[in-house]
GUGULO-87582 format. One record per residue: x, y, z of N, C-alpha, C in turn. Coordinates in steps of 0.001 Angstrom, whole numbers, padded with zeros to 6 digits, always signed. Atoms other than C-alpha are relative to their C-alpha. Example, Ala and Ser with C-alpha at 12.3 -4.5 7.8 and 13.67 -1.06 7.14 Angstrom:
REM residues 2
+000890-001190+000000+012300-004500+007800+000900+001200+000000/-000820-001190-000060+013670-001060+007140-000770+001090+000730/
***
This chain:
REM residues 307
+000838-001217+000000+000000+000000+000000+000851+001236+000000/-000953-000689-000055+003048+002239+000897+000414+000216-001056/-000598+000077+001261+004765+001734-002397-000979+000342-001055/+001235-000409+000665+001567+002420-004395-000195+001361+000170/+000511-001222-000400+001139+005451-002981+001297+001030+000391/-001202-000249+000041+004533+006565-003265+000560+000463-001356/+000121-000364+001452+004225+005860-006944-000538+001078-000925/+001438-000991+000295+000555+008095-007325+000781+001537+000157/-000830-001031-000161+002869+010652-005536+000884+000705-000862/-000488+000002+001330+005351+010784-008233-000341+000509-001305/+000676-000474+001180+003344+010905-010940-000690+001265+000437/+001031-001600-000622+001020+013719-009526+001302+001151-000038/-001208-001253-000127+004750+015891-008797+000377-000029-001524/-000947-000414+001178+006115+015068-012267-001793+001126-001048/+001089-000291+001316+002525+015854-014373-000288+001755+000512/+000233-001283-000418+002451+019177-011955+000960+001182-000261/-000999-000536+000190+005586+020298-012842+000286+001156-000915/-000202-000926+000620+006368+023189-014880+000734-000563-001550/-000860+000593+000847+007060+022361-018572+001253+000625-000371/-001269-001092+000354+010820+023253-019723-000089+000955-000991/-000384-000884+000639+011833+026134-021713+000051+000117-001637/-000593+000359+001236+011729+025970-025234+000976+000622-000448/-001562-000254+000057+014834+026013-026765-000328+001722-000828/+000252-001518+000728+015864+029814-027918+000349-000248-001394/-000731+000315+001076+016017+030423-031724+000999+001114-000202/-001850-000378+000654+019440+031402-033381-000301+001610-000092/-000368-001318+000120+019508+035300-033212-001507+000734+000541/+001652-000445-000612+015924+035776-031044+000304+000578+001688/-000230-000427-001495+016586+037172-027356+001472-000082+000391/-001426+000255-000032+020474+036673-027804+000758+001520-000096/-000742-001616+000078+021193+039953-028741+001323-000058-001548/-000266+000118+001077+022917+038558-031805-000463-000561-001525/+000213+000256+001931+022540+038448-035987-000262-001752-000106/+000171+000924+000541+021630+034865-037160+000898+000020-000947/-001043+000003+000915+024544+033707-039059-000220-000475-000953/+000499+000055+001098+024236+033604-042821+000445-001588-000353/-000261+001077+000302+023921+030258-044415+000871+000082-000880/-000658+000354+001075+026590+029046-046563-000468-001561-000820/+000479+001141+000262+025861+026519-048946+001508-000629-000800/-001872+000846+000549+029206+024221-050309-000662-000651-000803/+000301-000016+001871+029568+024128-053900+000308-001183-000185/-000024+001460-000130+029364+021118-055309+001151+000121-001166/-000973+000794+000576+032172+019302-056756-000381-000476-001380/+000110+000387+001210+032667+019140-060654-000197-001372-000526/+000082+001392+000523+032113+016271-062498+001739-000562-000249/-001557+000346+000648+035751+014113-063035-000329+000280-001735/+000027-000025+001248+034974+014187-066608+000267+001706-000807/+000133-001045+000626+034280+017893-066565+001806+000690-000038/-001503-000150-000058+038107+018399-065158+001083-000714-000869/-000425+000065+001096+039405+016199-067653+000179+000770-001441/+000126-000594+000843+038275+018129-070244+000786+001134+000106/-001105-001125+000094+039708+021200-069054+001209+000403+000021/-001242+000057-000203+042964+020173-068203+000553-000628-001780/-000744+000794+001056+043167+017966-071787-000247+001355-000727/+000202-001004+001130+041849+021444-073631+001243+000912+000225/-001528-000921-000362+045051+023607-071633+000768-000703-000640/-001310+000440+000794+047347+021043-073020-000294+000207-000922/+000301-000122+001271+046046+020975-076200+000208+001592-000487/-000797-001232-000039+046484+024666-076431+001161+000155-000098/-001467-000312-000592+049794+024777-075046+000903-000763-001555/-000765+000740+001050+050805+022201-077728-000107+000640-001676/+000155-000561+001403+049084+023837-080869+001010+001329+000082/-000490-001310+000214+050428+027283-080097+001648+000192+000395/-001382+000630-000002+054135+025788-079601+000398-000517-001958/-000235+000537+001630+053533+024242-083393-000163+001477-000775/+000553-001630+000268+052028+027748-084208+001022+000727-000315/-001224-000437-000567+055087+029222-083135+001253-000243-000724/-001124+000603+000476+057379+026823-084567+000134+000437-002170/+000572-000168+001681+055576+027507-088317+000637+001861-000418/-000415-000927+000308+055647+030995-087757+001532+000339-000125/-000802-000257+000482+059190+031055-087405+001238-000303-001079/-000534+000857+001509+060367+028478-090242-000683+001253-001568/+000466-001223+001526+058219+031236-092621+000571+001096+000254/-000485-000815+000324+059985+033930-091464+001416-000438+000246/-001801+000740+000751+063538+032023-091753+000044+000238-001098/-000098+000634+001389+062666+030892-094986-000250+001299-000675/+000019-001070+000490+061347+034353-096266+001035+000836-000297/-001363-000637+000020+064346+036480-095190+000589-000300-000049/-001190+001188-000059+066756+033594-095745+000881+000716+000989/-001548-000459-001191+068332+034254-092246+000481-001096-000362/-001578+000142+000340+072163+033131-092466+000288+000357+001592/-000932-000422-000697+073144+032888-089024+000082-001416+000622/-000908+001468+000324+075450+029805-088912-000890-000860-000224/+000909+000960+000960+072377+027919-090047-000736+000659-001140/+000206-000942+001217+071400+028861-093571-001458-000473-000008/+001779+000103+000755+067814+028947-094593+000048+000700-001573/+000474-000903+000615+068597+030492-097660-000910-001231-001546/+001008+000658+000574+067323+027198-099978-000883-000674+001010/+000587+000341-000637+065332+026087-097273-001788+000240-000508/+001158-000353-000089+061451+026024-098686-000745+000242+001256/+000509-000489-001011+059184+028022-096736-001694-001236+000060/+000751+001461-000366+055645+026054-095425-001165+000315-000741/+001167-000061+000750+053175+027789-097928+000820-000801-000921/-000604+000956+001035+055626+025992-100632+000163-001323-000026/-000489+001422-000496+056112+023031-098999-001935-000336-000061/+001657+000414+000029+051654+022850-098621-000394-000243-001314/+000166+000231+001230+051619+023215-102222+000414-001069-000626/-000450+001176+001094+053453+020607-103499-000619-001049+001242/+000894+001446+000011+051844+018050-100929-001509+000257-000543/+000926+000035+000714+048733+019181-102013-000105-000417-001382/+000104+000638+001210+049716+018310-105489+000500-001185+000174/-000220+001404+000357+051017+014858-104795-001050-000926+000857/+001615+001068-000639+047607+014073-102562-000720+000106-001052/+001162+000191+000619+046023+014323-106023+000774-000718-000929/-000965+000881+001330+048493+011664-107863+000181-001263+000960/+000101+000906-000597+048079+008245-107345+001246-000822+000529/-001711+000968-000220+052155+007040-107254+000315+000486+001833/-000174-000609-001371+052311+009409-103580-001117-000984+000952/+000869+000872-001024+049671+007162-101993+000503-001751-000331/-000649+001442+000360+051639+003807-103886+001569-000381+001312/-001234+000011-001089+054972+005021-101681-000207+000074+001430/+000187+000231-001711+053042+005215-098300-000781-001016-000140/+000633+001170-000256+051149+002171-098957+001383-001224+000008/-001409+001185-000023+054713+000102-099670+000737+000244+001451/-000503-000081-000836+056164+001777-096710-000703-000510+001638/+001019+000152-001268+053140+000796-094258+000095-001638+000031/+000023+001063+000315+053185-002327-095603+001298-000954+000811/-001516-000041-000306+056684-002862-094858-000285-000129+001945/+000068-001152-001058+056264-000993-091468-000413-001716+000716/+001040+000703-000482+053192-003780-090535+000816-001454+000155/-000575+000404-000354+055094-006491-090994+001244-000736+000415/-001155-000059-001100+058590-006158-089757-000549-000055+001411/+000387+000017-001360+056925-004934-086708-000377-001012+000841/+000329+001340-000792+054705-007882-086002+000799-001378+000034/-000972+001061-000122+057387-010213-086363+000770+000217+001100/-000786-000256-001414+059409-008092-083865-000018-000066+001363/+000328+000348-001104+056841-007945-081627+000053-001540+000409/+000447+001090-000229+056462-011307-081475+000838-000623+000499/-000704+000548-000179+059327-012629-081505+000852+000628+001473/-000532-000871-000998+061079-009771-079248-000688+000144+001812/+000657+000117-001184+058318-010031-076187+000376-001658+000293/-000419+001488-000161+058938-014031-076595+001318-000177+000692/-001821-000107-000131+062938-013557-076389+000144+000424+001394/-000464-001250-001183+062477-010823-073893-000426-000527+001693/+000583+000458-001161+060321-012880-071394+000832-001241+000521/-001030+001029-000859+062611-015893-071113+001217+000217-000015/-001681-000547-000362+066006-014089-070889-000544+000201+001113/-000003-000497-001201+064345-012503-067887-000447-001410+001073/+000217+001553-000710+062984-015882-066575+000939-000981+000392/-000659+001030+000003+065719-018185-067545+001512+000515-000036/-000974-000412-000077+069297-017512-066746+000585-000576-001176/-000423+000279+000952+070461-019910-069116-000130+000715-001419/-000169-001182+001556+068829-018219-072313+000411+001211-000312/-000532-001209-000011+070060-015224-071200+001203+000284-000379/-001944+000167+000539+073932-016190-071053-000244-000202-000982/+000006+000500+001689+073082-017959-074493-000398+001667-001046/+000743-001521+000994+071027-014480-076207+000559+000787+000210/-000101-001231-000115+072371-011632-074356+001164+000275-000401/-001345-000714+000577+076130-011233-075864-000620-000119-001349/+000858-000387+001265+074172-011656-079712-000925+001762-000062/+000156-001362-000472+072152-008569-078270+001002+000970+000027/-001334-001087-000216+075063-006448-076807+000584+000590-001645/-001007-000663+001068+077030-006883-080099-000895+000067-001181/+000975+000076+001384+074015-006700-082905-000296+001475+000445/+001283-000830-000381+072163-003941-080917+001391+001517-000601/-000684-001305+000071+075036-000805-081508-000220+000099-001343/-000013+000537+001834+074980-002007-085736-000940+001157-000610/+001358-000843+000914+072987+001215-087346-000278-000958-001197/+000607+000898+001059+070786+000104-089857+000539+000326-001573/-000238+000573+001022+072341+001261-092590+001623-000408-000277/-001509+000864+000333+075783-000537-091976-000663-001998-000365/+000101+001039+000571+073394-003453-092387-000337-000148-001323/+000985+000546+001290+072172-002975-095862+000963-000888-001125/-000460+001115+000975+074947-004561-097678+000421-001430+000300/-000066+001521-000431+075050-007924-096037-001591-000424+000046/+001541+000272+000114+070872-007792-095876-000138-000199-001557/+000385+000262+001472+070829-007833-099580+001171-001169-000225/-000585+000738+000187+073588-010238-099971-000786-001717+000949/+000628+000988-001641+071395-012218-096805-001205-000458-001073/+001459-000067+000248+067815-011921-098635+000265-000089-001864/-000380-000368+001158+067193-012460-102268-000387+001127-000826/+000512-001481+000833+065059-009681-103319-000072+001364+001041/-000329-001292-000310+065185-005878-102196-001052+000004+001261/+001508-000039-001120+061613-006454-100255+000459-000494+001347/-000653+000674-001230+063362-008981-097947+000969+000570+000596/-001400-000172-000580+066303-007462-097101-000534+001525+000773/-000029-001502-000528+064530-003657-096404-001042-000658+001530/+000657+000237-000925+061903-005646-094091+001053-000608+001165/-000608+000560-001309+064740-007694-092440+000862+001021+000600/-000664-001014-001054+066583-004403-091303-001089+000769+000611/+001332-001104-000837+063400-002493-090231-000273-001449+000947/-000002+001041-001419+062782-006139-087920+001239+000163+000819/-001188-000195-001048+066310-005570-086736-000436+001425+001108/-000095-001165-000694+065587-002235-085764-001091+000523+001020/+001213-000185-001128+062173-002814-083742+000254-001710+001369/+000272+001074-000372+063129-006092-082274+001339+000449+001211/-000456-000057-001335+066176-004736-079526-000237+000910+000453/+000413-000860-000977+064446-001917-077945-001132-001026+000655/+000876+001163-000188+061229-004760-077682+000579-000929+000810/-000817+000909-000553+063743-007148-076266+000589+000207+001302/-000432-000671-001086+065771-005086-073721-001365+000285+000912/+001036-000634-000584+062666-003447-072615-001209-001192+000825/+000645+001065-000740+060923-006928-071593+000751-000565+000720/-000646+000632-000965+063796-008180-069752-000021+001068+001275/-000308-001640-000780+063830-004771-067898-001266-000548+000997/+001402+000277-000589+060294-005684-067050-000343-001015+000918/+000109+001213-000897+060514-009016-065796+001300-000038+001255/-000537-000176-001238+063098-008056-063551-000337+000763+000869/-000151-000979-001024+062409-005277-062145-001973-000201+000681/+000614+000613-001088+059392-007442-060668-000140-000211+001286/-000044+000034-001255+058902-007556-057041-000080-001028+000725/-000070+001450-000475+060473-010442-055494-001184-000254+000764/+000797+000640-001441+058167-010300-052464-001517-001045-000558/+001175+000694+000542+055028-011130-054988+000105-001002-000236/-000120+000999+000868+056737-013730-056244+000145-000975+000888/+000210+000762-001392+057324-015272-053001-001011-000405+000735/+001045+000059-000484+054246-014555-051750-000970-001150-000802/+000748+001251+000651+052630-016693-054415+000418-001452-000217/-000159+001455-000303+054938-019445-054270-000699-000612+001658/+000316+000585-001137+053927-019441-050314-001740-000573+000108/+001213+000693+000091+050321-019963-051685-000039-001351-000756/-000074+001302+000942+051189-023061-053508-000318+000135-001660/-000123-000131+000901+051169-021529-056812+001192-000771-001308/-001029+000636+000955+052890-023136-059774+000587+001123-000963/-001123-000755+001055+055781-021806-062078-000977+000511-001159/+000901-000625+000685+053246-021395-064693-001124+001374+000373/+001058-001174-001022+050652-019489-062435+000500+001266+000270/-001054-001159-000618+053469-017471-061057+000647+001273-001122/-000206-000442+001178+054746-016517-064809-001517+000896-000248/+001265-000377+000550+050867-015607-065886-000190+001040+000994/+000705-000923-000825+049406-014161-062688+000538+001354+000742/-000684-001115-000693+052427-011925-061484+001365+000618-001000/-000884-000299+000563+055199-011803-063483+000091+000737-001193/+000245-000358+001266+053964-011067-066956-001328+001110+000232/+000084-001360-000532+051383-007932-065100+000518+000621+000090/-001359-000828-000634+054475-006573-063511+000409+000674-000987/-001135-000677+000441+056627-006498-066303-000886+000829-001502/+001353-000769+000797+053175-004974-068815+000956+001435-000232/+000067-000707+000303+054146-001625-068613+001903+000489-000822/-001008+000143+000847+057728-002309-069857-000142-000744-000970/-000265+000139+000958+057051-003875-072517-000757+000513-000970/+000499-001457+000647+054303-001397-073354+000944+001445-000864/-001126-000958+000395+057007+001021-073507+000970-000251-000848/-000851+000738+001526+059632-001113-075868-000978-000112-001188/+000192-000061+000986+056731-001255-077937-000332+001252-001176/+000508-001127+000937+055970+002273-078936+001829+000693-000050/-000991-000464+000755+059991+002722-078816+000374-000526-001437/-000557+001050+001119+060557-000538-081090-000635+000804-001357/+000503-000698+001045+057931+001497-083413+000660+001074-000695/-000807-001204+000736+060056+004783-084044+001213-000511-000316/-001717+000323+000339+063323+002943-084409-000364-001069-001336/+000094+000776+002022+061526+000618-087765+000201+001142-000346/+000193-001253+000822+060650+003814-088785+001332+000594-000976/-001608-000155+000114+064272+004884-088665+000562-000878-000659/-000712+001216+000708+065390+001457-089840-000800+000197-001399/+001094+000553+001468+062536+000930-093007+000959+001489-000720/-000250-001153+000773+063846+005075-094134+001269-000476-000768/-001067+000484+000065+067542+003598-093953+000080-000566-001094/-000180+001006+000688+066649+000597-096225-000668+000295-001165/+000756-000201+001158+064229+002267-098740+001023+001344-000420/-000639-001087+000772+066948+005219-099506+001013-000695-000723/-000945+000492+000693+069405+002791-100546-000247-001175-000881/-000055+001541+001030+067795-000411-102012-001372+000061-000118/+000809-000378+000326+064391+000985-102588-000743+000344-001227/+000386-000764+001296+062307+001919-105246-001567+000667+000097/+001249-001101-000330+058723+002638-103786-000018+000055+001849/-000240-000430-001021+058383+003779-100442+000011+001279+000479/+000108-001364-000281+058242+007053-098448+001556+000565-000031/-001257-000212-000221+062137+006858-097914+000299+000013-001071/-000110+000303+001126+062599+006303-101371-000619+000993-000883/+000138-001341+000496+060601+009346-102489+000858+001537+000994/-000525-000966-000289+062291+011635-100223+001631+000022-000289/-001399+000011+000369+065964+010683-101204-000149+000035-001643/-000483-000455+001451+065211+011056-105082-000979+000990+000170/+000361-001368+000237+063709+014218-104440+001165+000932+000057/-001359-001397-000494+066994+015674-102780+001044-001068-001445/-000880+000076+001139+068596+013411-106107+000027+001344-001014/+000386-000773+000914+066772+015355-108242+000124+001768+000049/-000015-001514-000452+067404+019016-106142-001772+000184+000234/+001461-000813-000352+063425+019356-105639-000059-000438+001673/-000025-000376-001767+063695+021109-101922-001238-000135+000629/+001515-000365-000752+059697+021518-101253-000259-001426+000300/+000521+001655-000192+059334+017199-101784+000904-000434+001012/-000752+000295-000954+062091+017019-099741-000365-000185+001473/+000528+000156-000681+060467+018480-096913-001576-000906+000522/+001480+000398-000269+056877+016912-097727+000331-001270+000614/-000649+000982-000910+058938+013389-097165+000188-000751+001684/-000649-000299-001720+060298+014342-093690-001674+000116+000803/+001125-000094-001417+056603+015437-092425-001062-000637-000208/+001526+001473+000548+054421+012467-094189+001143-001198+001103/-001072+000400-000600+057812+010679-092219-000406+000143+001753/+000320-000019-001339+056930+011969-089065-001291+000069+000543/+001294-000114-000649+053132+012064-089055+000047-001254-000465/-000289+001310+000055+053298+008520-089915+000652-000646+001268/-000342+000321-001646+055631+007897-087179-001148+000216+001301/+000412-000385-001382+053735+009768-084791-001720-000740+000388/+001259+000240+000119+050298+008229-085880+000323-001523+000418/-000218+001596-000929+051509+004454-085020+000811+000017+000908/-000264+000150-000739+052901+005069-082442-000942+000632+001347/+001532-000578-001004+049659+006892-080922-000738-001644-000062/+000476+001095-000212+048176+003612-082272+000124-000935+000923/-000693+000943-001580+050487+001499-079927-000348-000092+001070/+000569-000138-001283+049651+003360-076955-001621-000266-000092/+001671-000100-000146+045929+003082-077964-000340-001448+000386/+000201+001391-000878+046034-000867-077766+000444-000718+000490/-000679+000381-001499+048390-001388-074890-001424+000754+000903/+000904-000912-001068+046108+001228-073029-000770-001057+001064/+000863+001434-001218+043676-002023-071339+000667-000007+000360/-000517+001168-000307+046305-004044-070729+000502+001122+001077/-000815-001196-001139+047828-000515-068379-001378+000480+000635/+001488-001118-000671+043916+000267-067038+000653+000044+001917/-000263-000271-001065+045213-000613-063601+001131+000628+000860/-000735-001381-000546+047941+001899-063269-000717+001057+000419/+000557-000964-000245+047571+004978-061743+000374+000999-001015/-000131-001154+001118+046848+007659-064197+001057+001263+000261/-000925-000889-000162+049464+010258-064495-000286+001114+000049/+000983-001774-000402+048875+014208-063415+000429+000597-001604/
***
């Protein structure tokens, strides 16, 4: 009965009680301003910052070429003479003209189709063979002692100290210009995969033997990831050094080809084909070797992208 009535008590004091205070609002009996809202800006899209950063370079790069044009036309105009002559040097409205006239003649599209040709496959032989070579020198000690003094003393050989033993090697002119443009993509390809498979990280390799992984497994799942972005890289060098090699072999034992029109242009003294040569030469270069990086690119998705 005590405890009952102890309880009734209780309740009766709390329900009599005075309710609390409601809370004060933000700048009401304080004697101060209500502080202004800020609202936080929202965060660009990644895509939209791509864009702007790839449009600054892109800028930066045209108006460097820009630059470079404008001052080859005013070389070539005023034939400055100072210890480099420009004075036969065609300027780049002369030099536009005459490729414009040989993009409307079908023999100028015969000499970059022989040279691509060429180009396509030397290369894939190099690759092929050169990532093959390159992966078990770094694997196998033995093939290494056996391959790597052939390397050392082949790899210094410019290409065109090989052309008169390549034609004496090969029987027709075709064979002998493709087998120095394979020489000349197949030891940057080579070096550049042993590079790769070494400079692997023992600990992974450990780590997966301690999972009971096999030599095969170990090759596939760690070794040949690792050494990806080196031989990514031998392949878009191995690309500019055919380039270099195929020019070598079509100025001297040539007859269609891009190298082969730009050395009987400077036979013949015509200066403007000379240059058209050199920059069908280097946008060629520069266009397979964009290719390269375009389908390595997967095989590198899980790098970290570069600033």
């Amino acid at each position: 009965m005590t405890q009952h009535a102890a309880v009734k008590v209780a309740v009766v004091d709390h329900e009599g009680a005075d309710p609390p205070p409601p809370p004060a609002r933000a700048g009401v009996g304080t004697g101060k301003a209500p502080s202004p809202r800020v609202d936080a800006a929202e965060p660009q899209p990644e895509w939209v910052s791509r864009l702007a950063t790839s449009a600054g370079r892109w800028t930066v790069r045209l108006l460097a070429l820009f630059t470079g044009l404008a001052f080859w036309h005013y070389a070539s105009v005023t034939s400055l003479n100072f210890y480099i002559r420009f004075d036969n040097v065609p300027g780049p409205l002369q030099v536009a003209q005459a490729l414009l006239g040989h993009l409307e003649q079908s023999a100028f599209y015969l000499h970059v189709a022989a040279s691509l040709r060429r180009i396509a496959i030397s290369y894939s032989l190099a690759t092929g063979i050169g990532v093959t070579l390159g992966l078990l020198m770094g694997r196998s000690r033995l093939v290494r002692d056996i391959v790597y003094p052939y390397i050392e003393l082949l790899r210094p050989i410019p290409a065109v100290a090989w052309i008169p033993l390549a034609i004496l090697l090969w029987p027709t002119e075709e064979g002998s210009i493709i087998y120095i443009t394979f020489l000349g993509a197949l030891f940057p390809i080579v070096l550049n995969t042993v590079h790769g498979v070494e400079q692997t990280p023992e600990v992974l390799i450990r780590a997966a033997q301690s999972l009971g992984a096999s030599r095969v497994c170990i090759f596939r799942h760690v070794v040949l990831p690792g050494a990806l972005p080196s031989i990514c890289a031998g392949l878009a060098i191995g690309m500019g050094v055919s380039w270099f090699s195929l020019l070598a072999g079509e100025i001297i034992s040539g007859q269609y080809g891009i190298g082969y029109f730009t050395w009987n242009a400077y036979s013949i003294i015509n200066y403007p084909d000379i240059v058209v040569g050199m920059l069908i030469i280097g946008l060629l270069g520069t266009s397979s070797t964009a290719l390269v990086h375009l389908i390595t690119r997967p095989a590198l998705a899980w790098q970290p992208k570069a600033r």
